[in-house]
N, C-alpha and C positions, 0 to 999 in steps of 0.2 A: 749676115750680121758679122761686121770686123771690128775692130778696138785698134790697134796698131801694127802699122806694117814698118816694120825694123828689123835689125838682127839679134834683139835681142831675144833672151833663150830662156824667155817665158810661155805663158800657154796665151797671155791676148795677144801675144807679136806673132804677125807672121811676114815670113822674108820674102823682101821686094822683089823676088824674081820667083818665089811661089805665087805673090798675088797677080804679079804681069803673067805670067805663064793660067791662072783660073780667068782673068779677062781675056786671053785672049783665046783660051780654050768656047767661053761664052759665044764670041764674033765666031769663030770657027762653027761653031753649032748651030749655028742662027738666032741665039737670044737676042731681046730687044729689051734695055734697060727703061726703066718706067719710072714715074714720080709717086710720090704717097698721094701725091691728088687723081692722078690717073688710077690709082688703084682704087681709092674709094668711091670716084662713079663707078666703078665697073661694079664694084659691091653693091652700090645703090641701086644697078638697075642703069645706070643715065649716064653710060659709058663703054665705048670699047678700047681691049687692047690688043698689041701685037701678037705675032706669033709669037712663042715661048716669051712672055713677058717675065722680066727679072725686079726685085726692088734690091738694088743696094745700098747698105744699110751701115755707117759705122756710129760706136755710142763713144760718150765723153769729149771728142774735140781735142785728140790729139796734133801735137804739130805735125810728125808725120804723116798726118793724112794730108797736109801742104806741101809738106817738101817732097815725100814719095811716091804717096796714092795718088793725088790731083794729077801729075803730069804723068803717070800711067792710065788714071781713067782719060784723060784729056789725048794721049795718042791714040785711044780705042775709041772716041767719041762717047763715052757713057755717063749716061747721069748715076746721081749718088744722093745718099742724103746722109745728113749728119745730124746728129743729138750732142745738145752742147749741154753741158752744166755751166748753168749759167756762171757762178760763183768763181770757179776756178778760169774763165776764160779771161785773156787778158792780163789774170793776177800770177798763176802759176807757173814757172817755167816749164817747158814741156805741153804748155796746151795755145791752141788757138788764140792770136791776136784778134783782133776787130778788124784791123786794117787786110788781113791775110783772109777773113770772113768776107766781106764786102768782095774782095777780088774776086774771090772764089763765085762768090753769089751773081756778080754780076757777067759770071761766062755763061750764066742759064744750063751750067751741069748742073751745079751743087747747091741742096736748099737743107736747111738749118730748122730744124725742130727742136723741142726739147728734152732735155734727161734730166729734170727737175734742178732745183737753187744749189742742193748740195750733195746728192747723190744719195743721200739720206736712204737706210731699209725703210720702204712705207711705211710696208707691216708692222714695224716695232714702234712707228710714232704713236705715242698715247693720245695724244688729242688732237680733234679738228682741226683744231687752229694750226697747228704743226702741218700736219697735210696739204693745207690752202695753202699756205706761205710756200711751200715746195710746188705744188702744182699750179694755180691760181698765179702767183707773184712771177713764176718761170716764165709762164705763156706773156704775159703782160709784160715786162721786160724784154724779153726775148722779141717780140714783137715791134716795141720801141727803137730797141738798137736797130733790127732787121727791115723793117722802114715795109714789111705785109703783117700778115696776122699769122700767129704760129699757130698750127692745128694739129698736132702730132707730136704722141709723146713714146719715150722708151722706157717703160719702168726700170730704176734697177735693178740689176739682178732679175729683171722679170719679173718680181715680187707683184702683184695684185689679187685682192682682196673685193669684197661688195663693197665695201666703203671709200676705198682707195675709185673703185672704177665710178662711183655715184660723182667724187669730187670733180674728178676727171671730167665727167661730164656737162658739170656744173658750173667746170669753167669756162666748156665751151671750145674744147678739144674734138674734132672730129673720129678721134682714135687713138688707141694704145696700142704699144707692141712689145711682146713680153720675149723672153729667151727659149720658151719652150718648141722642142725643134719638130717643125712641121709647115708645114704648106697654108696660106691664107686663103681660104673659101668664102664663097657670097653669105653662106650658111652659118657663118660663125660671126661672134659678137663681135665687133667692129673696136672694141674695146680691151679686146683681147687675143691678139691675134699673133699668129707663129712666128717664127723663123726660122733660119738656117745658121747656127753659129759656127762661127768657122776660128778655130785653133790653130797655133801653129804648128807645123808639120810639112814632112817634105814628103808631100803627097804627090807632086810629077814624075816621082825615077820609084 
């Protein structure tokens, strides 16, 4: 799980020659990068995957994952997925175009899930109605612009709750994925499921 690959000298950024040097350390190893749809047959049962399969994962919809990550996933061959907020795409400076989305979507690396309308904590929205509009309204727009059905969500912050995963489902999401750091198993809820977050750090030397 990435946020932004830049130089800047925060903990979601990590430097474009850190993330080129972990993809390529990946190909060196023998990973084989995978889709959130290949992972959930495999969880189903009505699936298999590669050797070391990988899901790479970045949340929000930064541009750098255009200008940096795409043409470093794109010289290692690897797919990726990305969670947009919806709200902020398009509008904010610093996040994902539509035009820059479509491109990316249509090389068949890169597929677009959601990180809810406005990044909103779940957990503190007091009413349903709030929830739906974040989760419910994301998938259905996200979906529109994206021209498939979006089935995959990143809470933020990981934040999930029994209510929060009920809506989720309600809307007809095949899956959640939260920030808690660990490995995704057939045996675990499909709804809430791990990762590997990755800070920045000059973790190669």
């Amino acid at each position: 799980n990435y946020h932004m690959v830049n130089r800047m000298f925060i903990s979601l950024a990590i430097d474009p020659e850190d993330f080129d040097w972990q993809m390529k350390y990946l190909v060196d190893h023998g990973y084989h990068t995978i889709s959130p749809d290949e992972l959930y047959a495999f969880l189903e049962g009505k699936g298999t995957l590669p050797d070391r399969p990988v899901l790479i994962t970045f949340d929000d919809g930064y541009l750098d994952n255009y200008e940096i990550a795409y043409p470093i996933l794109q010289k290692y061959g690897f797919k990726a997925t990305i969670f947009l907020i919806y709200d902020l795409t398009d509008v904010y400076p610093g996040y994902l175009t539509w035009p820059q989305i479509h491109e990316m979507a249509k090389s068949g690396l890169i597929r677009f899930e959601s990180h809810t309308m406005t990044h909103a904590n779940l957990s503190e929205l007091s009413s349903g109605a709030a929830l739906r509009h974040e989760l419910i309204d994301s998938r259905r727009l996200l979906s529109e612009k994206l021209g498939y059905d979006v089935n995959y969500i990143a809470y933020p912050g990981g934040r999930v709750n029994q209510q929060i995963e009920a809506i989720t489902r309600e809307a007809g999401y095949r899956g959640g994925f939260t920030v808690h750091y660990g490995l995704s198993i057939p045996e675990q809820n499909h709804y809430n499921m791990n990762r590997i977050p990755i800070f920045g750090a000059n973790i190669h030397t």
